[in-house]
N, C-alpha and C positions, 0 to 999 in steps of 0.2 A: 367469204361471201359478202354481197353489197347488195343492200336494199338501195334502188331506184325509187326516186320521188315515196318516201315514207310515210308522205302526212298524208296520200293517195288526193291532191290537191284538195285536201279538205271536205272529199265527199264523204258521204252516208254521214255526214253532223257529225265528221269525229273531234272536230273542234268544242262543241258542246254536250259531248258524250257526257253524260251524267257519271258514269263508272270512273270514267278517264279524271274528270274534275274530282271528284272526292280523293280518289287518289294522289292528283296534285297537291292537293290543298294539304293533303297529311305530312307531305313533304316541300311543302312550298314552292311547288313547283308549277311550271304552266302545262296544259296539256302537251304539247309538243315537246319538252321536258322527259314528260313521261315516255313519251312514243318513241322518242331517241335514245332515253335510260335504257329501256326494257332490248332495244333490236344491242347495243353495248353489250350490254348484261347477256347476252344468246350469243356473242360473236358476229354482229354482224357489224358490218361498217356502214352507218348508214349516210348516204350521199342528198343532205337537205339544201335545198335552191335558195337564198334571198337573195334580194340587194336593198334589203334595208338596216344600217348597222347595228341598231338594236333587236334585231331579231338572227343576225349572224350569230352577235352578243350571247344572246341566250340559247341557240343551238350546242355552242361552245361549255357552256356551262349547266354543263351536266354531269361532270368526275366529281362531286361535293356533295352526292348520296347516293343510294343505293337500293334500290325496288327491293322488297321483301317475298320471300316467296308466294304469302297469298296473293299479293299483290302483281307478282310474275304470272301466277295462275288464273286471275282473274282477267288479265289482257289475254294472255293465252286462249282462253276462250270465247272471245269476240271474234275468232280465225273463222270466216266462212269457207276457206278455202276457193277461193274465186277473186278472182284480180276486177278489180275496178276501174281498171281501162278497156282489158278487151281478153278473147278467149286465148291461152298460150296454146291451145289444144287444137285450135282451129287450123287445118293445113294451108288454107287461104291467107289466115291471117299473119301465122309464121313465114309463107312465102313474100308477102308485102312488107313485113318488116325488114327483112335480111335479103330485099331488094331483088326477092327471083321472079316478083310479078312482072311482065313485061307486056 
């Protein structure tokens, strides 16, 4: 499984999540740290964008700890279940995606 664009470009303030940062901090990590550890840690591979070399940098270096279970469970439950782009559900919108709109 591949998480597409992870950090949801940085909406709903996940960059400033209050939850997300203390859990960094326990592990010296940055938030995006976190959000990369946690989709690893579930199996997911997750596919993060930059082109700035210190943030390639630190995407990379995330195998030197380990999310702890409350810690896995406290991100876990931030899931609103609803994507932050757009509805998967919407037949409109799956048809515009995968190019059947015409």
């Amino acid at each position: 499984m591949e998480a597409w664009a992870p950090f949801a470009e940085g909406r709903n303030n996940m960059f400033t999540n209050p939850e997300l940062k203390a859990i960094g901090d326990r592990y010296g990590k940055t938030v995006a740290q976190v959000i990369l550890r946690w989709l690893v840690q579930r199996g997911i591979v997750p596919l993060a964008k930059s082109v700035k070399k210190e943030r390639i940098q630190e995407n990379i270096d995330i195998f030197d700890f380990e999310l702890n279970y409350e810690d896995m469970e406290i991100i876990e439950s931030m899931n609103r279940n609803k994507s932050c782009f757009f509805d998967h559900y919407n037949a409109a919108t799956v048809e515009m995606i995968a190019g059947l709109d015409r």
